[in-house]
N, C-alpha and C positions, 0 to 999 in steps of 0.2 A: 536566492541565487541558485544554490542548488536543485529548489526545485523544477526551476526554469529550466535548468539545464536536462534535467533529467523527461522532462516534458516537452522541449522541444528537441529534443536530440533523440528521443526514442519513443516516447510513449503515445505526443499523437498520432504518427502515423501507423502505430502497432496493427496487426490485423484484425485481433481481437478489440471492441471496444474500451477503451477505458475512458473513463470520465476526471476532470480537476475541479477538486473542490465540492464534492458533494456533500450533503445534508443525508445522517443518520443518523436519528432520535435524537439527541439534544448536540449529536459532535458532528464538527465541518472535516473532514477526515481528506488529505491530502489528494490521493488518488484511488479509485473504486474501478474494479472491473465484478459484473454481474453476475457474467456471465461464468466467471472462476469463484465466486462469492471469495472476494480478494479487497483488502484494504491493503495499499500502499501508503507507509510512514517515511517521510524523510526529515531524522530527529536533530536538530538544532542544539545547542548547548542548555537549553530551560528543561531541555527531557531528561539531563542527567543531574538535575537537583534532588536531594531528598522528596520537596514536594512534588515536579515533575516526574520522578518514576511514580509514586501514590498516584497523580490523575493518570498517568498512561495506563495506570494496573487497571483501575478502574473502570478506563475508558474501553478497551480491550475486552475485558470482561462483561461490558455492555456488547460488546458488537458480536463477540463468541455468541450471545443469546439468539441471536440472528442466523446463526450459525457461516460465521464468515471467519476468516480467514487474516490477523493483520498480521501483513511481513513491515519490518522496519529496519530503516539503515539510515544510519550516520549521514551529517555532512560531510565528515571525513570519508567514508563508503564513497559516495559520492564522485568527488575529489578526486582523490587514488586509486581509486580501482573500480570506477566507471563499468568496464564490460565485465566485470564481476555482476556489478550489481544489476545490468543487463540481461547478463544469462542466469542468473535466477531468478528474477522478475520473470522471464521468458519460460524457465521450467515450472514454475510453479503455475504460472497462470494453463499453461497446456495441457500438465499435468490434472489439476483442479476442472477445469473447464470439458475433458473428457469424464473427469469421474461424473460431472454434475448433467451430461449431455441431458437430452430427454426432458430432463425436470423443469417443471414450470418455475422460472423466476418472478 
């Protein structure tokens, strides 16, 4: 549900591309913009299990090799404070996406 919301209420129409649901090395990773080398999380209750933090660590630490970027927020995030999670989503990817101009993706 959340990420529904968060995908149709801001992210397809964003100006930069972002992509749902893509395929990176062996993880389907929520949302990816490239162009920021950005992975978007939006964590569910299995992410705050003992084993759920171990794969995130892990998972994370695969996609750093990449050299990307994952930001992660809550369904609660979410939820409550929507243009929170908005205008960070929005700084980081402009922010990132300037440092990365030029570079071939």
């Amino acid at each position: 549900k959340q990420e529904k919301h968060i995908w149709y209420d801001f992210l397809r129409y964003y100006p930069i591309k972002i992509y749902i649901q893509r395929i990176i090395d062996s993880f389907i990773v929520d949302f990816y913009c490239a162009k920021a080398k950005l992975v978007i999380e939006i964590d569910g209750a299995q992410h705050y299990t003992p084993q759920g933090k171990n794969h995130d660590r892990l998972r994370t630490e695969a996609l750093q090799k990449y050299d990307l970027m994952v930001l992660r927020f809550s369904n609660n995030d979410v939820d409550s404070r929507f243009n929170y999670v908005c205008n960070t989503i929005d700084a980081v990817v402009r922010e990132r996406s300037a440092q990365f101009e030029g570079e071939a993706l």
